[in-house]
Structures are given as structure tokens and as C-alpha cells.
C-alpha positions in Angstrom: 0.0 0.0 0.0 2.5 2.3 0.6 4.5 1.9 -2.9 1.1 2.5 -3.9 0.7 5.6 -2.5 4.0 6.6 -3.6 3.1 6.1 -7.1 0.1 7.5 -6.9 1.2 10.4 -5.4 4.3 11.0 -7.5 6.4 11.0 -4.1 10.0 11.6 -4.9 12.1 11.7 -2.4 11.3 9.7 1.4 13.0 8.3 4.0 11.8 4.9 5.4 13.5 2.9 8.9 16.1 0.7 7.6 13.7 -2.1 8.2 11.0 -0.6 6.3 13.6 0.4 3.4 15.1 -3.2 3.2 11.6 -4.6 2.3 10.4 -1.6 0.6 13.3 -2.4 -2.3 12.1 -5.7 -3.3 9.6 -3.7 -5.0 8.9 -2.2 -8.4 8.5 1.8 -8.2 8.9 4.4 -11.0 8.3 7.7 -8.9 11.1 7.4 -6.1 14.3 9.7 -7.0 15.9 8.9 -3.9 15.1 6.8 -0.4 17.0 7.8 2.6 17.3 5.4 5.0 18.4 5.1 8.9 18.0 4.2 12.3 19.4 0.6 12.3 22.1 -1.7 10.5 21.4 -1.4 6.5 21.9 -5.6 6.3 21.3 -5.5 2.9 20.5 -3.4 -0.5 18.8 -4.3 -3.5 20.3 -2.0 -6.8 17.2 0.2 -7.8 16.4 3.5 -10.6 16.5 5.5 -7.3 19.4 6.9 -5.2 20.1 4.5 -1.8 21.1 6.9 1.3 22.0 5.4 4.7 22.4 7.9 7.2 23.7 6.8 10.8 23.4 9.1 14.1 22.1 8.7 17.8 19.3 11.1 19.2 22.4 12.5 21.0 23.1 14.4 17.8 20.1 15.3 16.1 19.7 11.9 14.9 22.1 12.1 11.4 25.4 12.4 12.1 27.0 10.8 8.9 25.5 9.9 5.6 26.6 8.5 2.0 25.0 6.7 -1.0 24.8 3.2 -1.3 25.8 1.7 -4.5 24.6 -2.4 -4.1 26.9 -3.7 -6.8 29.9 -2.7 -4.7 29.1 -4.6 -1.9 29.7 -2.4 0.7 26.9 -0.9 3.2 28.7 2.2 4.9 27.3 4.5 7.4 29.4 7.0 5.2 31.6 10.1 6.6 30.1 13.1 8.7 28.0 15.3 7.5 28.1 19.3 7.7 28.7 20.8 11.0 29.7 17.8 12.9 32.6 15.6 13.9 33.3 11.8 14.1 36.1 10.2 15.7 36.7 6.7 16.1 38.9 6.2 19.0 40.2 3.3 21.4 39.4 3.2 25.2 41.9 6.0 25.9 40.5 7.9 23.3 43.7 7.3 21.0 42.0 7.7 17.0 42.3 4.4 15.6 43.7 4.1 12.2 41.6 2.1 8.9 41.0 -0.8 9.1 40.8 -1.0 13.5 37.6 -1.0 15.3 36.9 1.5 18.0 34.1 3.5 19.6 32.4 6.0 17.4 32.4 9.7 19.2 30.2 12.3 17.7 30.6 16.0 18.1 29.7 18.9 16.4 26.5 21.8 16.3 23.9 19.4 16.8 25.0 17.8 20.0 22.2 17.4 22.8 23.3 19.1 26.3 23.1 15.9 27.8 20.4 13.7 29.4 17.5 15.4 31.4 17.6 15.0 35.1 20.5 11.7 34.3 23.6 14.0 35.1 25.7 10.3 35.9 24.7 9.2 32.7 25.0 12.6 30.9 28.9 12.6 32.3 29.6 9.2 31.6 28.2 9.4 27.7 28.9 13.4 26.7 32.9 14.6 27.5 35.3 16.4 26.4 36.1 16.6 22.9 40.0 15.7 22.8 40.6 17.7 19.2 38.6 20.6 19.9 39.0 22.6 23.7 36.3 23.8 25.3 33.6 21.4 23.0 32.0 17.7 24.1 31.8 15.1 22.3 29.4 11.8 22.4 30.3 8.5 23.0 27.6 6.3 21.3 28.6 2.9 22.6 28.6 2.0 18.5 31.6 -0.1 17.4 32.8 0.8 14.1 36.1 1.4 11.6 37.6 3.6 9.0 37.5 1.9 5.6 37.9 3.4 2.4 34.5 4.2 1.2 34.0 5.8 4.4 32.6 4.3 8.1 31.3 0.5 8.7 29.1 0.1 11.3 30.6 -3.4 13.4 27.8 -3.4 16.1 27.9 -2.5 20.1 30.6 -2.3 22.9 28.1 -3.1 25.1 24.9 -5.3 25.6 22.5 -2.7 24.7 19.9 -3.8 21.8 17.4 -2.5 20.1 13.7 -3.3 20.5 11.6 -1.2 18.4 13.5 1.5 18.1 14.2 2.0 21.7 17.5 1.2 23.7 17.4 -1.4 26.2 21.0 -3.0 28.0 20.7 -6.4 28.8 22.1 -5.9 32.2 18.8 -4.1 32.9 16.3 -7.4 31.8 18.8 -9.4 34.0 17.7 -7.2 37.0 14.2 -7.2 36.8 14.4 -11.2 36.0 16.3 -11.8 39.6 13.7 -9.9 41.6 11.2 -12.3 40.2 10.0 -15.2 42.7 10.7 -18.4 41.2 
């Protein structure tokens, strides 16, 4: 129904969740010029008449941080490089930047950086800090585990055992709390 809208409507440009995008290209359509995608792992691409962009960024940062067309016959599914006005760093624990090729921690910075968490000042400390490269700015820490390559970022997965359940953040540890104040 919806690629029936689109046609209908002569939409030409959208942006569908990955999800929703990854289905949504197994499908015939004349009127899409481009699809923008993001807000999960692109696992796959299909090559179409229309542009493929992923874009990648946490809440944290006004929710697209990098971005980059996706061209299906060259196999590769970047997150792409930063996009105007912010930074990206991938760095190691001690916040060393890691050279292609070597995962680390991807660190956002940059104009459209949140203050921080409301009324979560631990968490807003542990997650925004100081930006290394630039005094006096912050930079996030997104927890995402990716690498330099040379058509731009891959996205690897987490450092930690947070998932994803429709679209909202949830660490394991948490589930594994609640589940041991159950009675048996």
C-alpha cells in the first residue's frame, strides 16, 4: 500500500527505517528519485532506478550524524563520513583515534550535539565529555563499534549489551535485573 501511494502520489524523495527500506526495495517503483534510509544496521540493498542513502546518528546528535550513498553492486553498506557541521572520531578506550581498518568506539561531536540527558547528570557525564581535538567542545560516546574503511565508516555493532527493541535502547544488564527480583 505504501508503494502505492507513492506512485500514486508521484512521491520523490522519502526516508523509510532501515527495516521498512530493506523490504520496501524488493519492490517495483517508478516515482522514487531517492530513499534515505536510517535508524538501524542497513543488512542488505537491492540495486534500484532511485538513489540508496543510509544515514547513521544517535538522538544524542540530532539523529544524522553521517551519511553516504549506497551503491549495491559494490558490496559495501557504509554509514558514510560526517555530515556538515559535525565531527566523528573513532577512538580506542583512551580515546587514542584508531587508524583504517581498526575497530573502535564511534564519538560524535559537532553543532547538533544534545546538552546531555535530562535530570540523568551520571549518565549525561559518563556518555557526553570532552572533545579531545577541539577545547572547550563535548563530544558523544555512542557505545557503537565501528572502523575507517575506504569508502567511508562501517558500522561493526555494540561495545556493550545494549539492543534495540523497536526502536528503543534497552542494556541487557537491565532485563537481568528485573528477571532476579522475580519469585521463582
Amino acid at each position: 500500500r505504501l508503494n502505492d501511494y507513492f506512485e500514486t502520489h508521484n512521491v520523490t524523495i522519502t526516508f523509510l527505517p532501515t527495516q521498512l527500506a530493506e523490504q520496501f526495495m524488493e519492490l517495483e517503483n517508478t516515482s522514487l528519485r531517492v530513499l534515505l534510509t536510517g535508524g538501524d544496521k542497513l543488512k542488505r540493498a537491492v540495486k534500484k532506478p532511485y538513489k540508496l542513502i543510509n544515514n547513521y546518528g544517535p538522538t544524542e546528535n540530532t539523529v544524522v550524524a553521517t551519511s553516504t550513498e549506497i551503491h549495491p553492486e559494490e558490496g559495501s553498506l557504509s554509514i558514510g563520513r560526517a555530515i556538515a557541521n559535525t565531527r566523528v572520531y573513532i577512538l580506542s578506550e583512551s580515546h587514542q583515534v584508531q587508524p583504517e581498518g581498526v575497530a573502535g568506539e564511534l564519538c560524535v561531536a559537532g553543532r547538533g550535539l544534545a546538552r546531555g540527558y535530562l535530570n540523568r547528570e551520571d549518565e549525561t557525564a559518563k556518555r557526553f565529555v570532552a572533545d579531545p581535538f577541539v577545547p572547550g567542545e563535548r563530544m558523544y560516546k555512542t557505545g557503537d563499534l565501528v572502523k575507517w574503511t575506504g569508502g567511508g565508516i562501517e558500522y561493526i555493532g555494540r561495545i556493550d549489551q545494549q539492543v534495540k527493541v523497536r526502536g528503543y535502547r534497552i542494556e541487557l544488564s537491565e532485563i537481568e535485573v528485573q528477571l532476579a527480583q522475580l519469585s521463582e
